[in-house]
N, C-alpha and C positions, 0 to 999 in steps of 0.2 A: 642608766639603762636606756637602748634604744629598743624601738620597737621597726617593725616593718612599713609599719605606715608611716615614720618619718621620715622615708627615706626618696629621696626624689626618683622619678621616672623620665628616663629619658624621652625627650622628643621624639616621635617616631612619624610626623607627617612633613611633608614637605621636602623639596629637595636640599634645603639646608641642611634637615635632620640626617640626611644621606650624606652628606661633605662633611660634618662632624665625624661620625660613627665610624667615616674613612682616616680622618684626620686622627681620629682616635685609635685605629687600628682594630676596634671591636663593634661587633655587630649587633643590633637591635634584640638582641637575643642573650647577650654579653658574652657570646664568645669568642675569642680572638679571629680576625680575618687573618686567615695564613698568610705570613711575608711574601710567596709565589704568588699571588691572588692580587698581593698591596701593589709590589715593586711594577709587575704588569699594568696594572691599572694607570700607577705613576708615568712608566712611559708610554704608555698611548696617549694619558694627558699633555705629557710632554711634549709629543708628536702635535698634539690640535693646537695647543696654544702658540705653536711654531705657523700654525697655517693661514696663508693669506686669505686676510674676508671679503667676501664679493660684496657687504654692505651690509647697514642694519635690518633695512627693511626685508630683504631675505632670508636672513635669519632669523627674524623674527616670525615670519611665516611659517618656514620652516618649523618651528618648537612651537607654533599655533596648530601645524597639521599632524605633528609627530606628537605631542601632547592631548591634541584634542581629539583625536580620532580613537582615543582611549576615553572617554567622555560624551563622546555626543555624537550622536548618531550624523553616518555621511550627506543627507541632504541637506540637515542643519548647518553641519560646519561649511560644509558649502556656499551656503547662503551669506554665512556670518562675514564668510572671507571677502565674498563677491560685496556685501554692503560696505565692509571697512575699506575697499577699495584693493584689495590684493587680488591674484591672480585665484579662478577654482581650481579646486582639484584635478588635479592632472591625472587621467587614467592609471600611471605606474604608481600612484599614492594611492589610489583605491583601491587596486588589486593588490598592493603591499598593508594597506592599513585595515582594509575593508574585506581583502577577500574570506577570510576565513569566516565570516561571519553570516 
């Protein structure tokens, strides 16, 4: 006999848990992501992992202000980026990440 408690809970923090859940076809919620939703996703992945990279260090940036600005407020990250040595925030990432706020 199982019960409910034995049964594992999927991961649901991280972005790994999001490439799974996609890899898997089903959602944090277990219900199927529609094949229109998957295949879409598939090629626009498609599409990036074809795209030439201007470098780590921008990219990395990049998924530090696009990331972070969901987390921590603009004068912070700000700061954090100008100490680690990356470029500040550029006005069109704070009117895009910040303005609504």
């Amino acid at each position: 006999m199982t019960t409910g408690s034995n049964e594992v809970q999927p991961m649901t923090k991280g972005a790994d848990a999001v490439d799974e859940a996609i890899a898997q076809g089903i959602d944090f919620d277990g219900t199927p992501i529609p094949s229109a939703k998957l295949e879409l996703y598939h090629q626009v992945m498609g599409l990036e992992a074809n795209r030439q990279r201007s470098g780590v260090s921008n990219t990395m940036r990049s998924r530090i202000v696009r990331i972070g600005a969901k987390h921590i407020p603009q004068d912070e990250l700000n700061q954090k980026l100008v100490d680690a040595g990356f470029a500040p925030l550029k006005e069109k990432e704070i009117a895009f990440f910040y303005g609504g706020k």
